[in-house]
N, CA, C and O atoms as CSV, one atom per row, in Angstrom:
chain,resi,resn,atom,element,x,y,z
A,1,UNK,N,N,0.838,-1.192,0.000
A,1,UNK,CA,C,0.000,0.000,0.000
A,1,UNK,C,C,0.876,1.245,0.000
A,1,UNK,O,O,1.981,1.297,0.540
A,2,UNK,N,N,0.417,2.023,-0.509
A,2,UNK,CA,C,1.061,3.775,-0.438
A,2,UNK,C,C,1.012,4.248,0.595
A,2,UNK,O,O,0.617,3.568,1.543
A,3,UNK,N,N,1.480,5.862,0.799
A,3,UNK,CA,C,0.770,6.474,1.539
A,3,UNK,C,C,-0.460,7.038,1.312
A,3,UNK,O,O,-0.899,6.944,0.166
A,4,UNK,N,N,-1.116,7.604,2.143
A,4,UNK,CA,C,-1.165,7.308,3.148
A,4,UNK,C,C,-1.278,6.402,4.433
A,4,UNK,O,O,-1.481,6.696,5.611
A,5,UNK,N,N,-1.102,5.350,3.877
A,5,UNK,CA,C,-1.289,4.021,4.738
A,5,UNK,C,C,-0.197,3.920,5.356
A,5,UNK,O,O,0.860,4.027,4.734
A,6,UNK,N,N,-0.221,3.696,6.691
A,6,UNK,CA,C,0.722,3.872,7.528
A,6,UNK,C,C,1.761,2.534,7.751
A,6,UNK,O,O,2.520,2.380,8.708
A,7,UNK,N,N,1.545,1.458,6.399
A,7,UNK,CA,C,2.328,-0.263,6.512
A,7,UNK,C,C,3.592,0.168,6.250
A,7,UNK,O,O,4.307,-0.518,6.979
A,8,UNK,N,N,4.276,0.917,5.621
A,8,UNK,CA,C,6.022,1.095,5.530
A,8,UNK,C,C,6.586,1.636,6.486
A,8,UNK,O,O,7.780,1.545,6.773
A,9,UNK,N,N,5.384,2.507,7.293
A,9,UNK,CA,C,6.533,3.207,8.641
A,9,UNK,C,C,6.432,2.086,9.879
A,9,UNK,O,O,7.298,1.871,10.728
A,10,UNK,N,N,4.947,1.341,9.726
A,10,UNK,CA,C,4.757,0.209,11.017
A,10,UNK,C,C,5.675,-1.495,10.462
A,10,UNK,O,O,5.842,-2.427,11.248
A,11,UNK,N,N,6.115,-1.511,9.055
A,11,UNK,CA,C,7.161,-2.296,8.891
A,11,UNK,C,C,8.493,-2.598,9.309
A,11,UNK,O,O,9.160,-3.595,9.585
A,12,UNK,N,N,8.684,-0.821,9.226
A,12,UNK,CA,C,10.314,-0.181,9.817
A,12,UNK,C,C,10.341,-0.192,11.094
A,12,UNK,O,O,11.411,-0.083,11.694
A,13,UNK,N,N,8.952,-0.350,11.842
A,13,UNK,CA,C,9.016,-0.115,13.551
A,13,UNK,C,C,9.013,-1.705,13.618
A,13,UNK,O,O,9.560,-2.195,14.606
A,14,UNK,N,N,8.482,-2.528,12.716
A,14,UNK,CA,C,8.882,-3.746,13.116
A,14,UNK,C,C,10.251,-4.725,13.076
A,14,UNK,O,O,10.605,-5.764,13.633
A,15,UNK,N,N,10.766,-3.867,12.175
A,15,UNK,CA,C,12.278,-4.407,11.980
A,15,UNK,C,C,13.053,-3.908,13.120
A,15,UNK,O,O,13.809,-4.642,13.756
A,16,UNK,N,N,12.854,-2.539,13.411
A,16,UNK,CA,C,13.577,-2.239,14.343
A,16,UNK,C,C,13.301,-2.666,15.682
A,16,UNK,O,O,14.204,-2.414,16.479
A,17,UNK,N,N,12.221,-3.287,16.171
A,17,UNK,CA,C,11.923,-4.066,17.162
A,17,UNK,C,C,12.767,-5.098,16.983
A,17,UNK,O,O,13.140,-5.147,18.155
A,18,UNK,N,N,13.459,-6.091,16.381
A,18,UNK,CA,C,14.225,-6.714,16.026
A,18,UNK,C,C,15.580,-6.839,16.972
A,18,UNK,O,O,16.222,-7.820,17.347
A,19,UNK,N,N,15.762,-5.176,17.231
A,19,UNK,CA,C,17.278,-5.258,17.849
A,19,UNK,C,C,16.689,-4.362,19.185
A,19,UNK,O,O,17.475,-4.088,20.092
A,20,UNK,N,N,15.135,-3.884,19.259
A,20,UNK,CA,C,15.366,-2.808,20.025
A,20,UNK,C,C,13.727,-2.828,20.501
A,20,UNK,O,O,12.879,-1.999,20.172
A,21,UNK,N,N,13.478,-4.356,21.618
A,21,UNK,CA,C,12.163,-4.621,21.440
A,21,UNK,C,C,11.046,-4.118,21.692
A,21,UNK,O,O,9.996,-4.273,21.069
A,22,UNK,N,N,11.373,-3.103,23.209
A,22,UNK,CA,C,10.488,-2.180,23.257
A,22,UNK,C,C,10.092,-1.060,22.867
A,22,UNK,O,O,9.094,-0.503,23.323
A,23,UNK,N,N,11.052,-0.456,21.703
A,23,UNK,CA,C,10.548,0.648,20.906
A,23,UNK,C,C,9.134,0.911,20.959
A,23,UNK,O,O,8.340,-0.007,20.754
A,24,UNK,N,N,8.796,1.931,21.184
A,24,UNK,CA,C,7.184,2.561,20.513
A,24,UNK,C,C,7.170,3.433,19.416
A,24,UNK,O,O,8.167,4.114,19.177
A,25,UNK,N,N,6.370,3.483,18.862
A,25,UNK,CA,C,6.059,3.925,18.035
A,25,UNK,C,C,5.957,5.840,18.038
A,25,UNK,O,O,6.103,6.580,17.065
A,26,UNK,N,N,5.762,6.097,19.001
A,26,UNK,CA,C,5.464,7.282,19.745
A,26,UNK,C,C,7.176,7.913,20.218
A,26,UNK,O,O,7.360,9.066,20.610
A,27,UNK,N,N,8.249,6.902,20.072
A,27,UNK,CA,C,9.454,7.383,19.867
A,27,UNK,C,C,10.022,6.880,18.719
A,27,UNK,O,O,10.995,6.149,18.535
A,28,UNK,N,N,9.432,7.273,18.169
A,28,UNK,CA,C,10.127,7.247,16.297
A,28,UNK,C,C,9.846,8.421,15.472
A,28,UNK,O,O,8.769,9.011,15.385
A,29,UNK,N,N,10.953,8.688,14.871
A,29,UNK,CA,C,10.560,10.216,13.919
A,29,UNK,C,C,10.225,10.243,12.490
A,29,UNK,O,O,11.321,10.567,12.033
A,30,UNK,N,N,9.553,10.136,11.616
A,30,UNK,CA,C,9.339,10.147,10.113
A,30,UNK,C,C,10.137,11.336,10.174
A,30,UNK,O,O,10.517,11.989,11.146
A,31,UNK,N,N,10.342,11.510,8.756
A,31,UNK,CA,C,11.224,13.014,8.124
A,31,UNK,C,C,10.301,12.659,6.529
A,31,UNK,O,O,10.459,11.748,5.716
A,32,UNK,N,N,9.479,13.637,6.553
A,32,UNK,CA,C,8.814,13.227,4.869
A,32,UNK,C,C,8.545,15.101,4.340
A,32,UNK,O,O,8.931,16.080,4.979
A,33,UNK,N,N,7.910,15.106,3.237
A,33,UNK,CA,C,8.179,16.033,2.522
A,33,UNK,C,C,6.385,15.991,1.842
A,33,UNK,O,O,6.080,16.751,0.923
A,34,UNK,N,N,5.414,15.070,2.417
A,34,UNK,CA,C,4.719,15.337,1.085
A,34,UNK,C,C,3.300,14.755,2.473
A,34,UNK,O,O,3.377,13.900,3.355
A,35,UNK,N,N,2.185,15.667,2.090
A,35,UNK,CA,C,1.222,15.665,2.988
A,35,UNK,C,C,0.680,14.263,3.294
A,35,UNK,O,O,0.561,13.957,4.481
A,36,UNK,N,N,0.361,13.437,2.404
A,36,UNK,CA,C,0.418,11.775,2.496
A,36,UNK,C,C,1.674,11.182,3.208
A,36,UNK,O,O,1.667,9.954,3.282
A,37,UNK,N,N,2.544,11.700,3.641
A,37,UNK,CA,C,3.425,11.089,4.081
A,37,UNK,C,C,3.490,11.168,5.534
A,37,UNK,O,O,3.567,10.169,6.248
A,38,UNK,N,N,3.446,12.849,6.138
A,38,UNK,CA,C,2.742,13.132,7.505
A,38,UNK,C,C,1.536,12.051,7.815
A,38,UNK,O,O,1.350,11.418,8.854
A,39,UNK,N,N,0.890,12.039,6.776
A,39,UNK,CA,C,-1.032,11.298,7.285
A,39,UNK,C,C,-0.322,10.072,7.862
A,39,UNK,O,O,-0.397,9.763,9.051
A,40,UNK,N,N,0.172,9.589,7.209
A,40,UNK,CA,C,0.939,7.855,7.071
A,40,UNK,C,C,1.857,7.925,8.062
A,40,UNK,O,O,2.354,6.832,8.334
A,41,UNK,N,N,2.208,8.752,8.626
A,41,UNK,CA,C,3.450,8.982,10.020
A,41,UNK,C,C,2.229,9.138,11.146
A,41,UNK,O,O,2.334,8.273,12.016
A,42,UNK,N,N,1.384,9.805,11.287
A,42,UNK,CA,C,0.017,10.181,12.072
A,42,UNK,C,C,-0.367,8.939,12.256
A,42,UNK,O,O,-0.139,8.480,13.375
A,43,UNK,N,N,-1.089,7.985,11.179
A,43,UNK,CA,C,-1.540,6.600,11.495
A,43,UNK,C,C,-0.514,6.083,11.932
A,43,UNK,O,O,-0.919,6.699,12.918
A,44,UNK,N,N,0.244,5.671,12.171
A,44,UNK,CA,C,1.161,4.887,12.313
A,44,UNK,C,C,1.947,5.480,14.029
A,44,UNK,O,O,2.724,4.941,14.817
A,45,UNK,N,N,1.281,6.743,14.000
A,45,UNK,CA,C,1.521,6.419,15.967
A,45,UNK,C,C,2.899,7.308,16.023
A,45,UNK,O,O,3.488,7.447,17.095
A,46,UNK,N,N,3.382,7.904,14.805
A,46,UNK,CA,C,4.912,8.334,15.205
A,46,UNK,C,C,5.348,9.678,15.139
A,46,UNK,O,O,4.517,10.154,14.366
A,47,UNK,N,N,6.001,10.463,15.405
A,47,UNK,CA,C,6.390,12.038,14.939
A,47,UNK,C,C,6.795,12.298,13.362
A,47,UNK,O,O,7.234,11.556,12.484
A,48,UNK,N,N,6.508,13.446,13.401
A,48,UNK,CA,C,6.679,13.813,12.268
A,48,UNK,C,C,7.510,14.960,11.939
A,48,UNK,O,O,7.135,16.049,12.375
A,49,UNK,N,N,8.831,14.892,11.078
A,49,UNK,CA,C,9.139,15.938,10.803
A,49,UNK,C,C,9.336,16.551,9.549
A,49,UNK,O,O,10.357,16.101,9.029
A,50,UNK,N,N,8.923,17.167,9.042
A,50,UNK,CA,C,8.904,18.023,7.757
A,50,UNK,C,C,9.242,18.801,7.136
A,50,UNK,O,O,8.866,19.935,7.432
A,51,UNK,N,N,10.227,18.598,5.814
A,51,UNK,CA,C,10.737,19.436,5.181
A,51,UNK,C,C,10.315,19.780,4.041
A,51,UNK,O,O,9.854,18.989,3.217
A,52,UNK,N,N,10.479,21.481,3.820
A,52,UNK,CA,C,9.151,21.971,2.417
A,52,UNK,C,C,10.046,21.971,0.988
A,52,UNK,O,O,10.478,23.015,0.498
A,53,UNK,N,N,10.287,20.450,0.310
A,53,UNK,CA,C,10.647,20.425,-0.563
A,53,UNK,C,C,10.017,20.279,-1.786
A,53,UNK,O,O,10.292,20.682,-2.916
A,54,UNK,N,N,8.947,19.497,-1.243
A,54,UNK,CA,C,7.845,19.688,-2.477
A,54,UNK,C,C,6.475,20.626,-2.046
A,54,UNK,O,O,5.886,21.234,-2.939
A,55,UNK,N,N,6.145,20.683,-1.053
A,55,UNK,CA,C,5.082,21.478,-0.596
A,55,UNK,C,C,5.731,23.173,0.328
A,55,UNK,O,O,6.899,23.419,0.627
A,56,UNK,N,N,4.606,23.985,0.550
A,56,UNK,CA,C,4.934,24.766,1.059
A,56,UNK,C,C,4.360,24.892,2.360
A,56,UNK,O,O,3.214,24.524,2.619
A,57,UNK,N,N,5.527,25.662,3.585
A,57,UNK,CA,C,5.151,25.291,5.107
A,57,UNK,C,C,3.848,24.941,5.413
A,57,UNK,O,O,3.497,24.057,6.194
A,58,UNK,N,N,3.143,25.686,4.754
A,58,UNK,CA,C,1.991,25.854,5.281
A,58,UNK,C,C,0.723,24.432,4.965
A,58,UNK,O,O,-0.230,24.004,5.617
A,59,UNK,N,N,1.198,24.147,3.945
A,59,UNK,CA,C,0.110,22.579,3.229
A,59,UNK,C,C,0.995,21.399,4.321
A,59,UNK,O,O,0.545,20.294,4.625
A,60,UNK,N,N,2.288,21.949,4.770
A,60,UNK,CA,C,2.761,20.890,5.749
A,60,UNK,C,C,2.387,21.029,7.309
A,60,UNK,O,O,3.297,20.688,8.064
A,61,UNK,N,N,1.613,21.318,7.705
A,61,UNK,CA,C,1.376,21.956,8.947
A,61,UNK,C,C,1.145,21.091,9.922
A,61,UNK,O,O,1.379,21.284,11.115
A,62,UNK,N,N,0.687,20.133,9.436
A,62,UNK,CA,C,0.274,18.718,10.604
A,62,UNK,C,C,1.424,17.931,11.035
A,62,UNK,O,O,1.342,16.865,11.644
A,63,UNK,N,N,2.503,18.519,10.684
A,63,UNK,CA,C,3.855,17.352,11.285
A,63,UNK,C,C,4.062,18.282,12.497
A,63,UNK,O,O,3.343,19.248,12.755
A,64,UNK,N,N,5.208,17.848,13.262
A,64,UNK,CA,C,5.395,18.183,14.497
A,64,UNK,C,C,6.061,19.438,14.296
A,64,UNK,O,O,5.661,20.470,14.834
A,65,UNK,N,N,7.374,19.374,13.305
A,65,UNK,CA,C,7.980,20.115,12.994
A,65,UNK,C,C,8.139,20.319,11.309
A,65,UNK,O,O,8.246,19.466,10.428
A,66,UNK,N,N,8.109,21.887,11.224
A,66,UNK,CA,C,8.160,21.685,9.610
A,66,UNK,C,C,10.097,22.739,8.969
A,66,UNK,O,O,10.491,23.778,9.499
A,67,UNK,N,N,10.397,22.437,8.498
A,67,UNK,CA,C,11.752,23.061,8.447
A,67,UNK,C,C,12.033,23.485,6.537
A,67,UNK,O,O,11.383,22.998,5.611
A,68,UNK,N,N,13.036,24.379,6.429
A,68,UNK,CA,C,13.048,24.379,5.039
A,68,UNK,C,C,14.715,23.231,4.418
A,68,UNK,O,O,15.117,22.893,3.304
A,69,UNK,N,N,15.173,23.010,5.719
A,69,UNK,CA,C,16.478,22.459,5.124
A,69,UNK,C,C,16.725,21.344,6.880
A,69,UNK,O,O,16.459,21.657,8.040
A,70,UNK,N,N,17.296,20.106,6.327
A,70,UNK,CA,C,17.232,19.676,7.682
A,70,UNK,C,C,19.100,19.967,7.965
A,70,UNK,O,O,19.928,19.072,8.137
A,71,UNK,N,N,19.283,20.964,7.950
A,71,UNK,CA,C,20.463,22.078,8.307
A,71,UNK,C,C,19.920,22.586,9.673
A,71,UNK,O,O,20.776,22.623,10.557
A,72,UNK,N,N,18.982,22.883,9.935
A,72,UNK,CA,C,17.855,23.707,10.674
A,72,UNK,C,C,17.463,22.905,12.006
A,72,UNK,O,O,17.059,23.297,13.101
A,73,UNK,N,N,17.753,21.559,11.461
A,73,UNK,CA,C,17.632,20.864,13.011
A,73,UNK,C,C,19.163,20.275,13.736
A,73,UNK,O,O,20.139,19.612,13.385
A,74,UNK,N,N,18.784,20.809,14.656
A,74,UNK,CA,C,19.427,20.414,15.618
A,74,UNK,C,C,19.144,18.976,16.703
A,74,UNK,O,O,18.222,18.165,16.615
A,75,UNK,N,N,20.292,19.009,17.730
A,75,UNK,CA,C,19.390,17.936,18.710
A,75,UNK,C,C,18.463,18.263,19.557
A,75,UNK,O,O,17.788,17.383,20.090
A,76,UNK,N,N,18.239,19.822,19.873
A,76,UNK,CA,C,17.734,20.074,20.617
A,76,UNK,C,C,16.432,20.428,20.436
A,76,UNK,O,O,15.658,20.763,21.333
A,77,UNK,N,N,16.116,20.329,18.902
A,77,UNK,CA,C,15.032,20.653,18.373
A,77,UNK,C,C,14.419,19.561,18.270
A,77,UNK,O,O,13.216,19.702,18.491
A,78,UNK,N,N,14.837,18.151,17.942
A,78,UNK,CA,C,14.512,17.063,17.638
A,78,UNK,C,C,14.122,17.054,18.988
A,78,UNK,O,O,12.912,17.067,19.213
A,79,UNK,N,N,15.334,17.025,20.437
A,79,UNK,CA,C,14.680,16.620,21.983
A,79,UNK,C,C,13.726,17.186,22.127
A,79,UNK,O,O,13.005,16.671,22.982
A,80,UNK,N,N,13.266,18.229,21.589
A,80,UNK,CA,C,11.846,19.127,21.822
A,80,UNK,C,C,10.586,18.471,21.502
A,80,UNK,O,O,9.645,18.458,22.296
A,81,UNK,N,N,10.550,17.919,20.334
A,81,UNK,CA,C,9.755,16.830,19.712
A,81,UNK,C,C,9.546,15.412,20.623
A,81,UNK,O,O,8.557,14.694,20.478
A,82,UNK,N,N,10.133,15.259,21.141
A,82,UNK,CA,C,9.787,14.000,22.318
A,82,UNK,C,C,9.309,14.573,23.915
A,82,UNK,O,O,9.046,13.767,24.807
C-alpha cells in the first residue's frame, strides 16, 4: 500500500523491534516532505518531521515540525519533539 497508509513506517518499527524490542512507536521520527506522508506517520503512531521540498510550510502543517532544510535541526530541536 502507499501512503497514506501507515504499513512502511509500522514495517520499519517492526524491523527495528528486532534489535530494540520495546521501541514505541510514539518514539520514532518520520522526516517526509509530502502531505500523504505526515497522514501515514500520524496513522502509524509516530512524529513527524517536515521538510518543504515539495510542498509549502503551510500545506505541511500537521507534522510536528516543519523546516526548510534539515540544516535547521538540531538535537535540541529534535529533543523538543519527544
Amino acid at each position: 500500500e502507499g501512503k497514506p497508509s501507515p504499513a512502511t513506517f509500522l514495517c520499519a518499527l517492526a524491523r527495528l523491534r528486532e534489535r530494540v524490542p520495546d521501541l514505541a512507536a510514539e518514539h520514532c521520527l518520520v522526516v517526509e516532505d509530502s502531505r500523504a506522508g505526515i497522514e501515514a506517520a500520524r496513522r502509524a503512531g509516530m512524529r513527524c518531521l517536515a521538510v518543504t521540498n515539495s510542498y509549502a510550510a503551510e500545506a505541511l502543517a500537521d507534522a510536528d515540525l516543519v523546516v526548510r532544510s534539515l540544516e535547521e535541526v538540531g538535537w535540541e530541536r529534535l529533543e523538543a519533539l519527544f
